[in-house]
C-alpha positions as a Markdown table, in Angstrom:
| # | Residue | x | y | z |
|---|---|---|---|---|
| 1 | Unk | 0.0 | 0.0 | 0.0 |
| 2 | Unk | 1.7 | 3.1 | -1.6 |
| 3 | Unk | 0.3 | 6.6 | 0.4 |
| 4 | Unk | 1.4 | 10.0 | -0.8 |
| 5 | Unk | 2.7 | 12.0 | 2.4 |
| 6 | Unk | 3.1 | 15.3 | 0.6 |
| 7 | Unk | 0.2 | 16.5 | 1.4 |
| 8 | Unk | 1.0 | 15.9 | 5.2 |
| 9 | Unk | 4.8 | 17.0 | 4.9 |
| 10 | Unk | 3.1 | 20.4 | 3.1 |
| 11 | Unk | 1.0 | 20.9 | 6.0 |
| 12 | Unk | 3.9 | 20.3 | 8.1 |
| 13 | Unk | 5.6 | 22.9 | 6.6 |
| 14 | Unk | 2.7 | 25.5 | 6.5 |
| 15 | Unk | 2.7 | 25.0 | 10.3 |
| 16 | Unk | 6.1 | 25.6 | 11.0 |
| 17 | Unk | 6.1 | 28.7 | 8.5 |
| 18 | Unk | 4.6 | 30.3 | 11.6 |
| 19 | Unk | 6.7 | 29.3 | 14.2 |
| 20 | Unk | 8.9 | 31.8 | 15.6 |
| 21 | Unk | 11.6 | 31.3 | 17.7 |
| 22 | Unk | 9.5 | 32.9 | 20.7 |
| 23 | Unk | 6.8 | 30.0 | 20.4 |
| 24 | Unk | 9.7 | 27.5 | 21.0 |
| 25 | Unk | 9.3 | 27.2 | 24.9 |
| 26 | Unk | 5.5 | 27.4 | 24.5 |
| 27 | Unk | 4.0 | 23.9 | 26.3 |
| 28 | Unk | 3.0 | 20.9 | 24.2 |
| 29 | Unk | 0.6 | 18.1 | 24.6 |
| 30 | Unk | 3.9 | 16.2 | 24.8 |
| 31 | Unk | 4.9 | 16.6 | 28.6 |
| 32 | Unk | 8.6 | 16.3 | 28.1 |
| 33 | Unk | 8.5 | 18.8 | 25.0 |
| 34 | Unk | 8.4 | 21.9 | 24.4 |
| 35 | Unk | 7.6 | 23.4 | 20.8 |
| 36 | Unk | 11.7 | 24.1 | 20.0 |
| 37 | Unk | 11.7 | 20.3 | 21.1 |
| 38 | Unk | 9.1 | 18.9 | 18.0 |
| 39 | Unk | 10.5 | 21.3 | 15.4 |
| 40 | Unk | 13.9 | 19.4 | 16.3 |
| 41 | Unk | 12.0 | 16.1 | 15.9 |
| 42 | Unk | 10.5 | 17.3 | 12.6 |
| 43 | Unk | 13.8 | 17.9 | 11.4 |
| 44 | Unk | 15.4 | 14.8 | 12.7 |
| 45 | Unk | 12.8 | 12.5 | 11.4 |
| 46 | Unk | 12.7 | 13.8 | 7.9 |
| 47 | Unk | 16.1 | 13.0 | 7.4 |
| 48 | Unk | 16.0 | 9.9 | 9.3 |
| 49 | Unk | 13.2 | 8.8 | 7.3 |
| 50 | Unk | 14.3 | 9.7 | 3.6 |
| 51 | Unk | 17.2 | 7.0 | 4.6 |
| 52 | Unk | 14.9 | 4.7 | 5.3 |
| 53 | Unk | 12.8 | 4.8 | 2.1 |
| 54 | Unk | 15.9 | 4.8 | 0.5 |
| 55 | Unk | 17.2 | 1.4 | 2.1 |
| 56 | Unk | 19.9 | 3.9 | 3.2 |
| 57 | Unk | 21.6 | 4.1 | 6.8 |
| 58 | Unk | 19.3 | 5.8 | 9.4 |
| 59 | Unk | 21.9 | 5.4 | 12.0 |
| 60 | Unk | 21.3 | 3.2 | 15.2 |
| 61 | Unk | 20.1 | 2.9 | 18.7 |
| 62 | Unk | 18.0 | 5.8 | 19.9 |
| 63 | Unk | 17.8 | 8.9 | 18.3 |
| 64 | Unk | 18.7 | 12.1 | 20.2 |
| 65 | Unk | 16.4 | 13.8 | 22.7 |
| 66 | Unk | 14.6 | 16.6 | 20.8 |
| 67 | Unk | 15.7 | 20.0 | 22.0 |
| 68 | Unk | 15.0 | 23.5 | 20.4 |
| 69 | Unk | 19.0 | 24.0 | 20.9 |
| 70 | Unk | 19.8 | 21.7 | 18.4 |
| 71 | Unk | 17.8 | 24.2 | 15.7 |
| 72 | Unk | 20.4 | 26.3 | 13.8 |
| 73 | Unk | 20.1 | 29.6 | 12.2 |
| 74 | Unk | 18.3 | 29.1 | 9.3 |
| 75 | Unk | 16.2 | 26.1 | 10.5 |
| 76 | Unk | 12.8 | 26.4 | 8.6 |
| 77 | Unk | 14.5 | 26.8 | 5.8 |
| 78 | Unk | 16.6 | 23.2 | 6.1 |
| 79 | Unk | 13.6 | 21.5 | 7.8 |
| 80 | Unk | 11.4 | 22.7 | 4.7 |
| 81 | Unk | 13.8 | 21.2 | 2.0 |
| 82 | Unk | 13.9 | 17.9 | 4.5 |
| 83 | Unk | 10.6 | 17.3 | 4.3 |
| 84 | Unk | 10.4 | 18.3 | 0.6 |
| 85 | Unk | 13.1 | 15.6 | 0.6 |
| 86 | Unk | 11.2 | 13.2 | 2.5 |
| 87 | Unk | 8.0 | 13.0 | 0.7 |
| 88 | Unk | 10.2 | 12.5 | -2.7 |
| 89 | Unk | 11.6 | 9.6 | -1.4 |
| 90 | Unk | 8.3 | 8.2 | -0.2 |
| 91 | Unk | 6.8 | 8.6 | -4.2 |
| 92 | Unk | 9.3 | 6.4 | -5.1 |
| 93 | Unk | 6.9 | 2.6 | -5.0 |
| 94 | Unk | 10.4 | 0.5 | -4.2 |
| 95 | Unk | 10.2 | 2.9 | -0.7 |
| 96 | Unk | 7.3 | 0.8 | 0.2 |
| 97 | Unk | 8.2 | -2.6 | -0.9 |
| 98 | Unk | 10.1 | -5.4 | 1.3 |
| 99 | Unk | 11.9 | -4.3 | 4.2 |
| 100 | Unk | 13.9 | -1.4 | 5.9 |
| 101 | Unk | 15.7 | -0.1 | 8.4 |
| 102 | Unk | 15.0 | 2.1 | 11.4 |
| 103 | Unk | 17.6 | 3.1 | 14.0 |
| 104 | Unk | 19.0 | -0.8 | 13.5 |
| 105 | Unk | 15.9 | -2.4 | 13.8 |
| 106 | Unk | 14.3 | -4.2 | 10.4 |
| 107 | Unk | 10.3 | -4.2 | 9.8 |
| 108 | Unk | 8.4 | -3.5 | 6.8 |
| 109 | Unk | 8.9 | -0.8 | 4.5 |
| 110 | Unk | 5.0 | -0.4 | 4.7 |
| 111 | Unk | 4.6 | 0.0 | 8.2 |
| 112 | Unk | 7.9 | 2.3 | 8.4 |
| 113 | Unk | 5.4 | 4.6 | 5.6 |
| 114 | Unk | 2.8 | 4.2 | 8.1 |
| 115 | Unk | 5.4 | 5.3 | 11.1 |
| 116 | Unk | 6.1 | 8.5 | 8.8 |
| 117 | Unk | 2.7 | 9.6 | 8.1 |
| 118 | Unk | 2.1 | 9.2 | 12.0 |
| 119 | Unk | 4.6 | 11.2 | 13.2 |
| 120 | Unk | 3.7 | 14.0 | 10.2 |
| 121 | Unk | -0.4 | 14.0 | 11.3 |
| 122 | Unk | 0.1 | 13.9 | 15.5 |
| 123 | Unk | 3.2 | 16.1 | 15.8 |
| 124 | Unk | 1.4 | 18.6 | 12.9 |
| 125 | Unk | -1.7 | 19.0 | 15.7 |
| 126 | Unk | 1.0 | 18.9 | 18.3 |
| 127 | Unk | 2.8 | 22.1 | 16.9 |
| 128 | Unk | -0.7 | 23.4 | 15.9 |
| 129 | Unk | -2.5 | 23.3 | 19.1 |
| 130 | Unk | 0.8 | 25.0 | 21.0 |
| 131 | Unk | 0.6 | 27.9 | 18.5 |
| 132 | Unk | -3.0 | 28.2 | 17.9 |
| 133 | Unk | -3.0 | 27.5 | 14.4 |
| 134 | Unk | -5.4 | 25.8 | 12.7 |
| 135 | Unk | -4.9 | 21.8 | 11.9 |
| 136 | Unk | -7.4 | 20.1 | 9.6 |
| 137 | Unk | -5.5 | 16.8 | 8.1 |
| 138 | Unk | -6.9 | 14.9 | 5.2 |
| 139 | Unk | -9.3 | 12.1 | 6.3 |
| 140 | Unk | -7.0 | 9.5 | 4.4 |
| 141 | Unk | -4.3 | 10.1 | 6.3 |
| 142 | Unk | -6.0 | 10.0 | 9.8 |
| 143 | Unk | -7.3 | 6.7 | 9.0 |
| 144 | Unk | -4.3 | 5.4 | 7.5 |
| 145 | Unk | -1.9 | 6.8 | 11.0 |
| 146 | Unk | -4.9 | 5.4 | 12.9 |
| 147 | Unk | -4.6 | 1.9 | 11.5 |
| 148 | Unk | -0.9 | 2.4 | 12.6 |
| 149 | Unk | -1.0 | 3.7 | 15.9 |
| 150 | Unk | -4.0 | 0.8 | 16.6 |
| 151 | Unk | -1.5 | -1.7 | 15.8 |
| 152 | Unk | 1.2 | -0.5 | 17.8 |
| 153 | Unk | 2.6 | -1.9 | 21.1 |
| 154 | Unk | 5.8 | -0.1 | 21.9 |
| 155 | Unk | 6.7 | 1.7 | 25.4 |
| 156 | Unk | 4.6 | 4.8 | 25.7 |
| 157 | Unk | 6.8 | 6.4 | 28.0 |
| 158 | Unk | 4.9 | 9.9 | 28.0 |
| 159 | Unk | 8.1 | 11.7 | 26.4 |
| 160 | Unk | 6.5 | 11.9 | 22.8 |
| 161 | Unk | 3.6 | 9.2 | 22.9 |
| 162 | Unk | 2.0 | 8.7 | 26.1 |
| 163 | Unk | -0.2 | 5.7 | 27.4 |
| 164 | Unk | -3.5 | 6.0 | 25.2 |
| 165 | Unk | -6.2 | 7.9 | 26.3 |
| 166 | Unk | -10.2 | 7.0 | 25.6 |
| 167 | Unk | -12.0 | 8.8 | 23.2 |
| 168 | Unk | -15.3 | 8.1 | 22.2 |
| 169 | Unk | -16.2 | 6.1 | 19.6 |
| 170 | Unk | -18.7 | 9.0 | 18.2 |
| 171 | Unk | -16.1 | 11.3 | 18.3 |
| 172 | Unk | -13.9 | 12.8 | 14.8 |
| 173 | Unk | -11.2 | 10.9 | 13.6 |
| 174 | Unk | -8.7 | 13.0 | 14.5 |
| 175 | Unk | -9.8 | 13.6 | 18.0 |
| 176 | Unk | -9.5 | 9.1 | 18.2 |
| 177 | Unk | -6.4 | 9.3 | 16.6 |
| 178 | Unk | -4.7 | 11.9 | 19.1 |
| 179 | Unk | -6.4 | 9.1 | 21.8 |
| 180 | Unk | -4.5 | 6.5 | 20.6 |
| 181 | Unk | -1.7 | 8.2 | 20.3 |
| 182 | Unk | -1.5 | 9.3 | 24.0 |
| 183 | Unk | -2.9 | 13.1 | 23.1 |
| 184 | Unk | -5.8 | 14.6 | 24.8 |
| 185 | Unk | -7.8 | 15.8 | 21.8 |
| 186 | Unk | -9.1 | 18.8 | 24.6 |
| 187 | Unk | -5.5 | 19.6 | 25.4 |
| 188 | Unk | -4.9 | 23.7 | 24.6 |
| 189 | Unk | -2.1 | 25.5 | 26.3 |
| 190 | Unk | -2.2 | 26.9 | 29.6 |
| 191 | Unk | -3.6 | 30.5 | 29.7 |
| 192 | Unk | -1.0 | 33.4 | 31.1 |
């Protein structure tokens, strides 16, 4: 199963076209990060996962902790042609066929397409909610994250996906995605 991610990796970047480095200690729904922190992530995974679809070496063991000081002058600009990056590699159908390589560990190019749409979909309303912009991803990809994150049994150690938390079944998509994905689909940021 082949899924575009540009649309999500545009969104992605729409979003951080209006972060400023003054929203980067802003609170997320992520307890252990602050915005600076998931821009860092964005940019880490994008490359991480363009070597992936590529068959390429993503490096191994855990990646580094997210943190906003990692970001160099000129960060939206490089995270922008990442992600541009990114979603090129995933066009490509051989990204998605047989297996890959995350961090050292092997699984199926499929699900590591799945991982990357994840990440772009739930850290996109994570960066959205913290900076009050507006988040409204496509319907195809919530479901297709969702059929991810429902299959997923890895440590939810509250850093950047916490233990899930119930939604009901009546409610949007989105809002049972964030649920599953540890994210309280209420969450806003604390008022000053």
């Amino acid at each position: 199963m082949m899924i575009d991610i540009s649309p999500a990796t545009d969104r992605m970047v729409g979003l951080l076209a209006s972060v400023s480095e003054d929203c980067f200690d802003l609170p997320t729904p992520c307890p252990e990060a602050r915005v600076g922190d998931l821009v860092d992530h964005v940019g880490t995974f994008a490359k991480v996962f363009t070597a992936v679809a590529r068959k390429g070496n993503s490096g191994a063991g855990r990646p580094p902790r997210p943190s906003a000081a990692n970001l160099e002058a000129g960060w939206r600009d490089r995270i922008e042609r990442d992600l541009q990056t990114l979603a090129g590699a995933w066009r490509a159908p051989e990204a998605w066929e047989g297996m890959t390589v995350i961090r050292g560990n092997e699984l199926p190019a499929e699900v590591a397409g799945l991982v990357v749409l994840d990440e772009l979909v739930v850290h996109g309303w994570d960066i959205a909610v913290s900076t009050g912009q507006p988040y409204q991803p496509s319907v195809s990809d919530i479901d297709a994250a969702a059929s991810f994150v429902a299959s997923f049994d890895a440590p939810r150690d509250g850093n950047l996906f916490g233990p899930v938390v119930p939604v009901p079944d009546s409610a949007p998509a989105l809002d049972r995605l964030l649920g599953l994905a540890g994210r309280d689909p209420s969450w806003q940021p604390p008022t000053v």
